[in-house]
Residue frames relative to the residue before (quaternion, step in Angstrom):
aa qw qx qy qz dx dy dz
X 1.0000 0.0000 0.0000 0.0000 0.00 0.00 0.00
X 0.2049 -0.8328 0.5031 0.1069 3.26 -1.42 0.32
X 0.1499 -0.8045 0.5524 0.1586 3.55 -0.52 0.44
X 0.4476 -0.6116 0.6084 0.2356 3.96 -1.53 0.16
X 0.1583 0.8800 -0.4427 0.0672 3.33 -0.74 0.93
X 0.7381 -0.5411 0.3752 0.1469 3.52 -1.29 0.64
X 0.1090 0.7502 -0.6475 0.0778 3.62 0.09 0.70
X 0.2004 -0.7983 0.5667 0.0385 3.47 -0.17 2.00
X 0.6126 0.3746 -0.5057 0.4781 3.84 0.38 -0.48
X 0.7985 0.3132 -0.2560 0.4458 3.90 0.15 -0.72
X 0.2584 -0.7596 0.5799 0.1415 3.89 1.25 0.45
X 0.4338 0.2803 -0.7223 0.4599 3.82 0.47 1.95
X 0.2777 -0.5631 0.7302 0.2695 2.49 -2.44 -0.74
X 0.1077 -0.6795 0.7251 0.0311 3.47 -1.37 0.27
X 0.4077 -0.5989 0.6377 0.2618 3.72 -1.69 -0.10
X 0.1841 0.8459 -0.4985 0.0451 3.02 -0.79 0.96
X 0.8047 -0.1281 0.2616 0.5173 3.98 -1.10 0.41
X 0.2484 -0.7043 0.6060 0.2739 3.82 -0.78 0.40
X 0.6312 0.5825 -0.3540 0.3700 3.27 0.94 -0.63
X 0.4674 0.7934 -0.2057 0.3314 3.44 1.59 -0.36
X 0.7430 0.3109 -0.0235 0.5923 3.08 1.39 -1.48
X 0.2409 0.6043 -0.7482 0.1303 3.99 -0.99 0.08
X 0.9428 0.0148 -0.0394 0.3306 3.01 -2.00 1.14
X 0.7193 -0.4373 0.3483 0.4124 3.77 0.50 1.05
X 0.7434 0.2311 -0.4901 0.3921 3.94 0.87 1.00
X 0.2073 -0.7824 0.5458 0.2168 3.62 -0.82 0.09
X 0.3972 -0.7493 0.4929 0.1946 3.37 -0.74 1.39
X 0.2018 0.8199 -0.5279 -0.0915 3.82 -0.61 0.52
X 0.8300 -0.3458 0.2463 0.3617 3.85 -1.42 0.52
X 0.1429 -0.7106 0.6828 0.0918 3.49 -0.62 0.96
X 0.3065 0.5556 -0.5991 0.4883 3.99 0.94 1.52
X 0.2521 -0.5346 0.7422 0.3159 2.43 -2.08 0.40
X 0.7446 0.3803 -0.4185 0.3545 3.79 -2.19 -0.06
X 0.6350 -0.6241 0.4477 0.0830 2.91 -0.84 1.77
X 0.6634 0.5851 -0.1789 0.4308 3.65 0.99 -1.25
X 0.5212 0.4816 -0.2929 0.6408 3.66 1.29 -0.74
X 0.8153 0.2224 -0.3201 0.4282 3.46 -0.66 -1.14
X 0.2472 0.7265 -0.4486 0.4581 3.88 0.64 0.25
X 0.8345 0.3204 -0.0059 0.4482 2.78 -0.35 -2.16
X 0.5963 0.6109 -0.3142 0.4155 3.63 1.39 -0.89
X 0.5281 0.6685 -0.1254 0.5084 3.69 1.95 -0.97
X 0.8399 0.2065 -0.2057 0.4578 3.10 0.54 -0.89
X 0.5484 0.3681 -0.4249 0.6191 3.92 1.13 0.18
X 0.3607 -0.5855 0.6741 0.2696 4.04 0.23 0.39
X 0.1081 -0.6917 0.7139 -0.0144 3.73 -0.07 1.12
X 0.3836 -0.6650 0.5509 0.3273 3.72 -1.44 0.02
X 0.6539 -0.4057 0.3762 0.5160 3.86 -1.33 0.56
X 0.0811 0.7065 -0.6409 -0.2890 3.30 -1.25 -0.13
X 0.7475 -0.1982 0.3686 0.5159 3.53 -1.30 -0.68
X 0.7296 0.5039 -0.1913 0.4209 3.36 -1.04 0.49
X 0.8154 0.4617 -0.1324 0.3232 3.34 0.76 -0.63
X 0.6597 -0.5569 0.3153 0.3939 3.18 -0.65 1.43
X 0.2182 -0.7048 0.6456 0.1973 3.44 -1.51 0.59
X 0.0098 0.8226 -0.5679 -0.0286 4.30 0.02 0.37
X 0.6807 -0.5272 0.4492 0.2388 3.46 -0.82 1.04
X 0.4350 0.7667 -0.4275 0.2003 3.48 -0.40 0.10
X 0.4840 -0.6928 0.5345 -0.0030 3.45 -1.77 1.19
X 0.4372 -0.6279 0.5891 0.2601 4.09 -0.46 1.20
X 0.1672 -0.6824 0.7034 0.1078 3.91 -0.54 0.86
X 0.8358 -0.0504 -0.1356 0.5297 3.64 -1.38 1.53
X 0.5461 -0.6846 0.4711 0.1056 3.90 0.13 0.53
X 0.6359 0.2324 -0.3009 0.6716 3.63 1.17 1.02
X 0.5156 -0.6159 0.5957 0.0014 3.20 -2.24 0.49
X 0.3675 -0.8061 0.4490 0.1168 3.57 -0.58 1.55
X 0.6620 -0.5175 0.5142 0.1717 3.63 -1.10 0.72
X 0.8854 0.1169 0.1680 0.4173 2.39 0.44 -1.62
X 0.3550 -0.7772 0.3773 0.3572 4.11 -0.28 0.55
X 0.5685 0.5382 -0.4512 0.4284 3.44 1.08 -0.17
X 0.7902 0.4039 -0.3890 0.2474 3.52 0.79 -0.78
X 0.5574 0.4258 -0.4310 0.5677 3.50 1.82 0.05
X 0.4237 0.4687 -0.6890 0.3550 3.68 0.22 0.81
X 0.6261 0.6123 -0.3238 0.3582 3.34 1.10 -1.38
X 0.7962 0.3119 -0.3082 0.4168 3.83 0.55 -0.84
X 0.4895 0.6819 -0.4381 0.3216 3.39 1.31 -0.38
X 0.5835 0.5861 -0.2712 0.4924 3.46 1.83 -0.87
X 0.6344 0.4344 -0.2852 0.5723 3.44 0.85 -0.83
X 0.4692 0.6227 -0.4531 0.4322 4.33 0.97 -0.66
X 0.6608 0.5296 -0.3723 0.3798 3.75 0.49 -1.21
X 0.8627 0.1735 -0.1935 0.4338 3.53 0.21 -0.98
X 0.7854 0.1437 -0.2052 0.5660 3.77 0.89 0.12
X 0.5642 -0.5951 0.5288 0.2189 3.34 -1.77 0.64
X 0.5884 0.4656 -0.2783 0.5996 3.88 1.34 -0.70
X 0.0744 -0.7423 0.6607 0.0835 3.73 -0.48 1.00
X 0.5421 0.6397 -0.4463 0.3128 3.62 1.50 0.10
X 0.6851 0.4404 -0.2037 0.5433 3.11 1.28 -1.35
X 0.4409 -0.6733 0.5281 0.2707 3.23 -1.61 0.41
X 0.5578 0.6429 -0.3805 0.3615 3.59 1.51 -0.06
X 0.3530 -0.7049 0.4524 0.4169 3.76 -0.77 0.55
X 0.2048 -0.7575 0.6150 0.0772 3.61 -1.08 1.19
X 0.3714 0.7513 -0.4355 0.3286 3.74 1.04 -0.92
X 0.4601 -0.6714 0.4983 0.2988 2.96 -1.83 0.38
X 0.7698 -0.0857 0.1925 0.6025 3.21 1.59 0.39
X 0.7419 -0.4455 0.3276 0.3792 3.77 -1.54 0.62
X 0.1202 -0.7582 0.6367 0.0727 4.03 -0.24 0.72
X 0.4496 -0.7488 0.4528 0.1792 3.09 -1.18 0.75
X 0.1946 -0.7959 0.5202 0.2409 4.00 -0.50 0.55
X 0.5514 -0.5427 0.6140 0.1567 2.71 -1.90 0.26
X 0.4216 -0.7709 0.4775 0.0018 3.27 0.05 2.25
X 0.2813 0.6095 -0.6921 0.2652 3.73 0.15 1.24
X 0.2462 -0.8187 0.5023 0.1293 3.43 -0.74 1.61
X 0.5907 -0.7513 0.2602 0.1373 3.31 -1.39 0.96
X 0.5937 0.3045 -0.0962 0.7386 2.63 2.51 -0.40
X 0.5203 0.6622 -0.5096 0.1761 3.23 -1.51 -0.08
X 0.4175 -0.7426 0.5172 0.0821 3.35 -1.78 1.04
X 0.7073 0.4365 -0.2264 0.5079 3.30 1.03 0.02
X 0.3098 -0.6934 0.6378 0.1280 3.65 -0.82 0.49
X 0.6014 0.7389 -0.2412 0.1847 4.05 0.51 0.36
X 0.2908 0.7099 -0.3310 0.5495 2.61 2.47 0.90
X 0.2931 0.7494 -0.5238 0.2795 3.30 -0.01 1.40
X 0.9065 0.1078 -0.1554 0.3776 3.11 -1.45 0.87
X 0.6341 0.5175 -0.3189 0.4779 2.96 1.31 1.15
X 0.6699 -0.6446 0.2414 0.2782 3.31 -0.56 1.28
X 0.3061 -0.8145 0.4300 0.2407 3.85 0.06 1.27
X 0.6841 0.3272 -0.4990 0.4196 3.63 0.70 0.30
X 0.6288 0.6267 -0.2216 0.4034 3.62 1.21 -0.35
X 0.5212 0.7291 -0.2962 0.3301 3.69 1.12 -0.64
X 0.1775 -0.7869 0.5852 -0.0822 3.13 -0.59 1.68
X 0.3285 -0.8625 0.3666 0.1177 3.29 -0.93 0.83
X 0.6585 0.1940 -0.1803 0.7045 2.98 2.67 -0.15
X 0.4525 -0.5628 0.4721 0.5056 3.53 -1.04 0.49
X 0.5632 -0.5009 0.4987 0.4280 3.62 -1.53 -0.20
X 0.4402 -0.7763 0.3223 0.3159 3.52 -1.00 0.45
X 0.5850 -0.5407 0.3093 0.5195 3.68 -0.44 -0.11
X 0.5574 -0.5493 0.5560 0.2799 3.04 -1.50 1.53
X 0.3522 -0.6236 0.6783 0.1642 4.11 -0.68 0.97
X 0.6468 0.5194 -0.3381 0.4444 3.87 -0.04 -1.01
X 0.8081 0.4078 -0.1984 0.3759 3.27 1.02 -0.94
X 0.5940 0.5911 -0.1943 0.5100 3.47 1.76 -0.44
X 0.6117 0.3619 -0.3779 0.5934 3.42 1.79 -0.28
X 0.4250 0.7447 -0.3842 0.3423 3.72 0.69 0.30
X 0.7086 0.3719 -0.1892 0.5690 2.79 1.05 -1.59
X 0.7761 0.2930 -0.3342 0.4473 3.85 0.67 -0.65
X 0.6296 0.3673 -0.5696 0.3798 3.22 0.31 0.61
X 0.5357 0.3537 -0.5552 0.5289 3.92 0.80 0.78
X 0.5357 0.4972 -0.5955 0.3336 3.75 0.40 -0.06
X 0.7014 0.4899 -0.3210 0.4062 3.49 0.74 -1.38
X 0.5550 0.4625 -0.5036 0.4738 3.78 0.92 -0.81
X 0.8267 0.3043 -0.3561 0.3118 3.41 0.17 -1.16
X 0.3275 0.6148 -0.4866 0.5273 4.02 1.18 0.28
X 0.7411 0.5444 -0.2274 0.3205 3.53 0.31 -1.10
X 0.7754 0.3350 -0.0216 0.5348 3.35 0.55 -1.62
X 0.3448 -0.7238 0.4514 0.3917 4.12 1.88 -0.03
X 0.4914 0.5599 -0.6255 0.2319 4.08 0.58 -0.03
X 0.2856 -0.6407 0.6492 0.2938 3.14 -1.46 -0.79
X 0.4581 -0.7165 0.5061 0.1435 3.55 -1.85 0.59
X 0.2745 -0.8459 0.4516 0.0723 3.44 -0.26 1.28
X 0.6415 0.4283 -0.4227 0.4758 3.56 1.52 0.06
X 0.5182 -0.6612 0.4963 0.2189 3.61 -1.04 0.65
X 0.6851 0.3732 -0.2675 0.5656 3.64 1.59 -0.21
X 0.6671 -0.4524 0.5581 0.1971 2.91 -1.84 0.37
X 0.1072 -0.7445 0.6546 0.0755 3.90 -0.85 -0.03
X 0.0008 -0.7795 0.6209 -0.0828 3.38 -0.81 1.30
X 0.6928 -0.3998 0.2718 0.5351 3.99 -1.14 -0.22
X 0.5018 0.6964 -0.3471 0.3779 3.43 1.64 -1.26
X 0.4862 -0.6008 0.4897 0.4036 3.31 0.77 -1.43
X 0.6581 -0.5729 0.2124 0.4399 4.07 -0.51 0.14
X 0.0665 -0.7609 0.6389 -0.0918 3.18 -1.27 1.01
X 0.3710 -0.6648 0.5358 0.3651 3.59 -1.26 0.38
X 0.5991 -0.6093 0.3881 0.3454 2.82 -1.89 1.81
X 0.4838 -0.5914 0.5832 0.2758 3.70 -1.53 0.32
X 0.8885 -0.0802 0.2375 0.3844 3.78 -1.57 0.24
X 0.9047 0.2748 -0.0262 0.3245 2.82 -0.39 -2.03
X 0.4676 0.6027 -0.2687 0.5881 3.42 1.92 -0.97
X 0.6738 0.4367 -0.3739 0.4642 3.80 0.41 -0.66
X 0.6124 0.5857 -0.3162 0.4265 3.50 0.83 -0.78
X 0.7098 0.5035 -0.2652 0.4152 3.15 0.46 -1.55
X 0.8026 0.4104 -0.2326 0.3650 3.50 0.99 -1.14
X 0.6020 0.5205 -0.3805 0.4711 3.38 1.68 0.47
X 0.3073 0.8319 -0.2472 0.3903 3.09 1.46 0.12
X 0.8086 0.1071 -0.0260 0.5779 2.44 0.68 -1.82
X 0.5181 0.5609 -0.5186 0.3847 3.56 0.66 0.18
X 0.4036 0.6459 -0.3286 0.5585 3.65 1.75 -0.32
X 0.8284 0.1974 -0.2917 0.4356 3.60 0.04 -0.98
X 0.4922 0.6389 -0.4701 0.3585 3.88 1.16 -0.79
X 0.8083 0.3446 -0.3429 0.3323 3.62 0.78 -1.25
X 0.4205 0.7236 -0.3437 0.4259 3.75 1.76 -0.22
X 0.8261 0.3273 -0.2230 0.4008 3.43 1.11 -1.08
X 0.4901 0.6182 -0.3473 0.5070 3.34 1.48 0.29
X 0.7681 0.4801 -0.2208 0.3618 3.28 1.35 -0.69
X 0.6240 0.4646 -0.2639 0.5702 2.93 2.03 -0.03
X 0.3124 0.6607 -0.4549 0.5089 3.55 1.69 0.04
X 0.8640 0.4431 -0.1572 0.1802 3.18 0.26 -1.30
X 0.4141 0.7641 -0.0956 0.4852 2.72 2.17 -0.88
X 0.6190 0.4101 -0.1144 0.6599 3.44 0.95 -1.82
X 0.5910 0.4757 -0.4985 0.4195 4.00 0.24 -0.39
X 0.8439 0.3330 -0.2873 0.3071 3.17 0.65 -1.03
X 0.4099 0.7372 -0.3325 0.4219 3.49 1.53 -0.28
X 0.6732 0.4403 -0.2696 0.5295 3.57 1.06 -1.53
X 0.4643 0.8018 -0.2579 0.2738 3.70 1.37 -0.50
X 0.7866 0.3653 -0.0066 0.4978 2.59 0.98 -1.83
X 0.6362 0.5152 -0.3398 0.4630 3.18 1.58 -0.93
X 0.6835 0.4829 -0.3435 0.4263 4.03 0.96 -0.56
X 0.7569 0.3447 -0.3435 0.4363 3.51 1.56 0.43
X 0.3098 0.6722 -0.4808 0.4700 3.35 1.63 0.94
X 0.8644 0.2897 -0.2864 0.2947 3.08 0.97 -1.64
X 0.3690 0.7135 -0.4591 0.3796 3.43 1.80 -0.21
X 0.6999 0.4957 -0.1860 0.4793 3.80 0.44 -1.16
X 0.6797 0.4198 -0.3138 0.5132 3.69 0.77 -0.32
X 0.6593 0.4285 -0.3015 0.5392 3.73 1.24 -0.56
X 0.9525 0.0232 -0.2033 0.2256 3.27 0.82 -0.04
X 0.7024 -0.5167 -0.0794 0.4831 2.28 1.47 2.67
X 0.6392 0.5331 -0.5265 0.1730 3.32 0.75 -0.17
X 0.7685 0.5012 -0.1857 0.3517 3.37 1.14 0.16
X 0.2097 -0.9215 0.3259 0.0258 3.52 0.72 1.11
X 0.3169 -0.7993 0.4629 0.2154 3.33 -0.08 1.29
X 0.0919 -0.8503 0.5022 -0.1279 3.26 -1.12 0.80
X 0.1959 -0.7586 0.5508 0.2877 4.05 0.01 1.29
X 0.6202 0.5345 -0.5217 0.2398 3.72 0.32 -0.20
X 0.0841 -0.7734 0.6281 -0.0150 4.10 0.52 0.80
X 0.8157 0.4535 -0.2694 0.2375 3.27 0.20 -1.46
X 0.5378 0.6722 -0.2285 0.4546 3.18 1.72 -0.91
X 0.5711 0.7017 -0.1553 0.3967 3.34 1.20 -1.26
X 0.7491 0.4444 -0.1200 0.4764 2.79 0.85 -1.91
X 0.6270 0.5939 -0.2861 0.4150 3.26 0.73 -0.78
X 0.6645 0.5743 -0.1387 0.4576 3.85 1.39 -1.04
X 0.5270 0.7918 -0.1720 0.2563 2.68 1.35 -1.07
X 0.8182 0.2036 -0.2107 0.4946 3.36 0.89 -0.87
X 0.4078 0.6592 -0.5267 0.3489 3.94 1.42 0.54
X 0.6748 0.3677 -0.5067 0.3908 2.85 -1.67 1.21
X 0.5582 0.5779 -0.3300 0.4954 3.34 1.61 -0.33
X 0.6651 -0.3598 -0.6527 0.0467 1.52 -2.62 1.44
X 0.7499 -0.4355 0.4590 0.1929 2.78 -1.91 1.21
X 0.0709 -0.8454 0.5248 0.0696 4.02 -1.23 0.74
X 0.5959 0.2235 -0.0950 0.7655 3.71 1.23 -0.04
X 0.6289 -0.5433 0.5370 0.1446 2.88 -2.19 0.79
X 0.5098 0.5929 -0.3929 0.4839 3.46 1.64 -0.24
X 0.8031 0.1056 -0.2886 0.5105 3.98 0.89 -0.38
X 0.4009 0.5771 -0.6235 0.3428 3.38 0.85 0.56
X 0.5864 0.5428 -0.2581 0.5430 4.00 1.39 -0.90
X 0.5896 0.4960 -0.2891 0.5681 3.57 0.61 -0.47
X 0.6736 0.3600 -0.2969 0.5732 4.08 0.16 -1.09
X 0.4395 0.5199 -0.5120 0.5238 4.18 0.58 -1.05
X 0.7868 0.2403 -0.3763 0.4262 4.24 -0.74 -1.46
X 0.8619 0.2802 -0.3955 0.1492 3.23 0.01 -0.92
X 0.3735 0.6673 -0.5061 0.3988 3.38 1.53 0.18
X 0.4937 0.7118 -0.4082 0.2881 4.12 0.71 0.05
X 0.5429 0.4844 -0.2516 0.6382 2.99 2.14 -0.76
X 0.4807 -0.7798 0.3988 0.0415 2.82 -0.86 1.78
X 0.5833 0.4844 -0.3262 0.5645 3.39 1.73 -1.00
X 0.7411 0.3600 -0.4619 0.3283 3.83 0.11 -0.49
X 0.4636 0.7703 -0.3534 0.2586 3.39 1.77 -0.59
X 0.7196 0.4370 -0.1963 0.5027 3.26 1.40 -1.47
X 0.4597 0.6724 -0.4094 0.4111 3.35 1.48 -0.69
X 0.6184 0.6450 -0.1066 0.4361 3.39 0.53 -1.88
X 0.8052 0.2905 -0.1689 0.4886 3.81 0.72 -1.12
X 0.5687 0.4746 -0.3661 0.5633 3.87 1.22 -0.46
X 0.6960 0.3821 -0.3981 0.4594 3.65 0.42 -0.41
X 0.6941 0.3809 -0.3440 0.5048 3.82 0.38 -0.45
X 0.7088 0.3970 -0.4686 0.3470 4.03 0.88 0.04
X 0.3972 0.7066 -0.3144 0.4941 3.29 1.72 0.71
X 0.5961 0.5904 -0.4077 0.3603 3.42 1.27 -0.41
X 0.3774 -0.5782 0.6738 0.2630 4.36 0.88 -0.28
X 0.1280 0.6035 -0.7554 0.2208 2.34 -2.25 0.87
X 0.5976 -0.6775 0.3388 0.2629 3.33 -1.13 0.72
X 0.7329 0.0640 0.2367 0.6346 2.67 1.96 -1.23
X 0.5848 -0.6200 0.2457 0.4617 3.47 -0.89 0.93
X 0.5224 0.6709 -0.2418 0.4675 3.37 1.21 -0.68
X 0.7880 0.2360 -0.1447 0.5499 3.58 0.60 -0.77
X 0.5001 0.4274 -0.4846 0.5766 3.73 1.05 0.17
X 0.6595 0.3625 -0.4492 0.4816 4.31 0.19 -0.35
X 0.5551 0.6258 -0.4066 0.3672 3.55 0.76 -0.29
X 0.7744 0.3087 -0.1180 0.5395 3.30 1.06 -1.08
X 0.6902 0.4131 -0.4596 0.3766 3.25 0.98 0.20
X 0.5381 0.6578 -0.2998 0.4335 3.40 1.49 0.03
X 0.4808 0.5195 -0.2631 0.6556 3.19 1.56 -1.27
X 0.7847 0.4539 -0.2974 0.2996 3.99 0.17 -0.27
X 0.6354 0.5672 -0.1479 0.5028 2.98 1.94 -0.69
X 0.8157 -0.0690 0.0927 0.5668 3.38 0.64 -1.10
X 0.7025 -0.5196 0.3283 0.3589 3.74 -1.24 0.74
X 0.5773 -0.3711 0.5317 0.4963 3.74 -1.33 -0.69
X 0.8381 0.4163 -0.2255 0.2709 3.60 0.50 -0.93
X 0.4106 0.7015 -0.2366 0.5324 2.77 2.07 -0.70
X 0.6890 0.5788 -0.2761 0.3376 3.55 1.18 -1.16
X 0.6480 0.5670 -0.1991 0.4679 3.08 1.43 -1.50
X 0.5407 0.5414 -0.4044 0.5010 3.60 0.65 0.30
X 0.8629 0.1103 -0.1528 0.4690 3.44 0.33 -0.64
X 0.1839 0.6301 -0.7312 -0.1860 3.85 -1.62 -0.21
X 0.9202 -0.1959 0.0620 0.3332 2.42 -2.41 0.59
X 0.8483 0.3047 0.0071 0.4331 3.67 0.37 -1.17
X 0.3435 -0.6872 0.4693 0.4353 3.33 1.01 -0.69
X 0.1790 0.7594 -0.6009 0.1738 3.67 0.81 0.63
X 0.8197 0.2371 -0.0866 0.5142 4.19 -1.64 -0.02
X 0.8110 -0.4218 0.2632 0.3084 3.35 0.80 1.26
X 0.5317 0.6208 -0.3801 0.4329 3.88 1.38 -0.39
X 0.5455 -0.5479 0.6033 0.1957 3.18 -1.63 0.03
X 0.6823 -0.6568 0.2557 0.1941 3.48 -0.85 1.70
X 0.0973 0.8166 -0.4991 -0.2732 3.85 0.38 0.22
X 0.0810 0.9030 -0.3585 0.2225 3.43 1.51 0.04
X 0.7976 0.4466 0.1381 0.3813 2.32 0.24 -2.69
X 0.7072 0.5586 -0.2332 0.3654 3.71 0.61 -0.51
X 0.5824 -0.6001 0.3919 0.3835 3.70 -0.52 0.94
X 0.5264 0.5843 -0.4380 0.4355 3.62 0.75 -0.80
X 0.5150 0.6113 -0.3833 0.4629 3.54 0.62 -1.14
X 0.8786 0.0482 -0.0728 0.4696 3.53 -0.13 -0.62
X 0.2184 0.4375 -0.6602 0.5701 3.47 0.77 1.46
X 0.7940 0.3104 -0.3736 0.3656 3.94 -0.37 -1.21
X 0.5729 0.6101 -0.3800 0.3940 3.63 1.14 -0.50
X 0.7035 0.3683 -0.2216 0.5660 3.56 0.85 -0.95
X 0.5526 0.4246 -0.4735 0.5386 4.19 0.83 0.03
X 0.4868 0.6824 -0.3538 0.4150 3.56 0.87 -0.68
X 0.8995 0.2273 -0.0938 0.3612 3.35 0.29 -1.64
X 0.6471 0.3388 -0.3917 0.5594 3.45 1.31 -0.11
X 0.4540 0.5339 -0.6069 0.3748 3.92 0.66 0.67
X 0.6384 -0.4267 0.4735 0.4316 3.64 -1.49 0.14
X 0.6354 0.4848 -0.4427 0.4066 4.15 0.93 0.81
X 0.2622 0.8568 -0.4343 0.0926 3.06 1.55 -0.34
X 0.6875 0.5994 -0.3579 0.2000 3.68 0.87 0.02
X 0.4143 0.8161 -0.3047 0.2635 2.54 1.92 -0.83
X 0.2821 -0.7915 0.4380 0.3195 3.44 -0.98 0.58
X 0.7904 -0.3362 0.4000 0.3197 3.44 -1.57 0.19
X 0.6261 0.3598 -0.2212 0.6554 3.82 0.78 -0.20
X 0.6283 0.3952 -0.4285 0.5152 3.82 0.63 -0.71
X 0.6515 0.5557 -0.2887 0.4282 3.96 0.17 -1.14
X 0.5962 0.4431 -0.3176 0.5893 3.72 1.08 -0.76
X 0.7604 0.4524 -0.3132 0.3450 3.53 0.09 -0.76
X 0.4925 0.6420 -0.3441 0.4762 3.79 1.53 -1.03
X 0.7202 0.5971 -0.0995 0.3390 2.74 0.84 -2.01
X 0.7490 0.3811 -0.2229 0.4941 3.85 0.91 -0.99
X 0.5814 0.4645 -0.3780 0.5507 3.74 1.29 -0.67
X 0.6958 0.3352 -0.5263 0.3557 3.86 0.32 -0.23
X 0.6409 0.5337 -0.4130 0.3658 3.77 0.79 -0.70
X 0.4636 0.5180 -0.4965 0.5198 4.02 1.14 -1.01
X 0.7785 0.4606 -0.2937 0.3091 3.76 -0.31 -0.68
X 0.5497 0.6052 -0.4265 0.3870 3.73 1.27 -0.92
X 0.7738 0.4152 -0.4173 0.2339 3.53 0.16 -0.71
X 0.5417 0.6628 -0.1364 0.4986 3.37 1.84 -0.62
X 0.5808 0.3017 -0.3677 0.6606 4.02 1.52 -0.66
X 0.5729 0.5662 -0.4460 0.3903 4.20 0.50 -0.47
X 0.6405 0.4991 -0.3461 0.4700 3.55 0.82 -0.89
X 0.6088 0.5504 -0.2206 0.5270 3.88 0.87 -1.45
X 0.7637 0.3097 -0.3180 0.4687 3.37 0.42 -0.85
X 0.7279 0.3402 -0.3722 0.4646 3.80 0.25 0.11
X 0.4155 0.4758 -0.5522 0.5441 3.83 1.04 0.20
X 0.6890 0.4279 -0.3687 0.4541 3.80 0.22 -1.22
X 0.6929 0.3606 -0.4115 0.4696 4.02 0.21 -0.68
X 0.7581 0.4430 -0.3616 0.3136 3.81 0.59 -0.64
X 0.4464 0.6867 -0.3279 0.4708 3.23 1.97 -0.10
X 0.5903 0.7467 -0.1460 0.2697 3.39 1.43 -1.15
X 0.6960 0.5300 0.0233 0.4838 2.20 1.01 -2.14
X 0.7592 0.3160 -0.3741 0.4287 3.95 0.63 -0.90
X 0.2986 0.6906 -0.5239 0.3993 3.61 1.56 0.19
């Protein structure tokens, strides 16, 4: 038999075992999964040792045959205390104990049986355009946001998943459009010193481009400091400059690393190298400082590396020169080896 009953400290009810209840306590499972004590319900298991003791009241003063019909009053138990009467007398909607009548799984654990949710809640939307419409203000205006939460009417909370995404997103595209801002600065750059130099003649238009282009890269790689100083003036001419920087972002590479290799190796000698690094550190001479410098920077960015950063290009750049004075030395043992052959 079964009976409907009253859990007064936890104001639910549920049906349970008569044998369960005597004299105003009800014995319940010291288990976890909802799916057991079920199954424990419908075979009227006896009490054992162990088992919780929970305050509790006989709802309508009698015992069911049958378990469907105290499922039936346990429904009618929530909203009234008189399981005779069909009117609601209660003080109101009682809460039940959520022991499910079906199911195939046993994986309802450690979770409160009057509280157990079967989906998370979804994301408040209202609250996800909040956050991106302060990313975009702050995208907009270039500041930045030093709290790690969101603010809402509720008050502050920490941003969820999808809110983190969104806001890397756009911190993704904010730093994309700066990088093409910068890009187009330098384009309008070059283009406001073509036209300066054509207006005042120092630049002579000319249909023979291809011819140019082709010329362009004779006299390379530089051997003495006498045409590395020479290439420096004539690199002032802005048209041979760009000339000079489209032909060398043609040279390929496997890698951003192995495309400076070969454009260095195209520019200036081994020995030529050993004179200079990056800085002018151990007595050398600044490559830093030299117009070349920002011939390989601009081949750089219109080649298919163009991402590479500024600090990467310096480094390529300083590990092939440390080395030039050291392949110049090798390479003339090997030619003097040659030669007594």
């Amino acid at each position: 038999m079964w009976c409907v009953v009253h859990f007064t400290e936890e104001d639910s009810v549920e049906v349970v075992p008569s044998s369960w209840y005597q004299s105003g306590m009800c014995r319940w499972p010291s288990i976890k999964g909802l799916e057991k004590i079920r199954k424990m319900v419908e075979r009227e298991e006896l009490p054992q040792n162990g088992w919780q003791e929970c305050k509790a009241r006989l709802m309508g003063g009698k015992y069911y045959d049958s378990l469907k019909a105290a499922r039936e009053k346990c429904v009618l138990a929530e909203a009234t205390s008189d399981l005779n009467s069909d009117v609601e007398m209660g003080r109101g909607k009682r809460k039940r104990v959520l022991i499910p009548i079906s199911s195939e799984s046993e994986d309802e654990e450690n979770t409160p049986l009057n509280h157990q949710k079967v989906l998370p809640d979804p994301p408040r939307f209202n609250e996800v355009d909040s956050c991106c419409r302060k990313e975009r203000a702050r995208s907009v205006s270039g500041g930045t946001d030093e709290q790690s939460t969101s603010e809402t009417p509720r008050g502050k909370r920490n941003l969820t998943k999808f809110e983190e995404e969104v806001l890397r997103g756009l911190s993704f595209l904010k730093r994309t459009v700066k990088d093409v801002e910068e890009r187009l600065k330098a384009v309008e750059e070059c283009q406001r010193q073509l036209s300066a130099d054509l207006k005042n003649g120092r630049v002579v238009p000319s249909t023979s481009t291809s011819r140019e282009t082709m010329e362009t890269l004779n006299g390379f790689p530089l051997e003495s400091m006498e045409e590395l100083n020479e290439m420096e003036m004539k690199l002032m001419d802005s048209s041979y400059k760009v000339a000079l920087i489209e032909e060398l972002s043609l040279i390929g590479g496997s890698s951003a690393k192995d495309f400076l290799v070969r454009v260095m190796k195209t520019l200036i000698s081994d020995s030529l190298a050993g004179e200079f690094s990056w800085l002018g550190f151990k007595k050398k001479r600044p490559f830093s400082q030299l117009k070349l410098k920002e011939v390989i920077n601009g081949a750089v960015r219109i080649s298919k590396w163009g991402e590479e950063s500024q600090v990467a290009i310096a480094n390529h750049v300083q590990e092939w020169l440390k080395h030039g004075k050291f392949r110049h030395e090798r390479k003339s043992k090997k030619d003097a080896l040659e030669k007594q052959l």
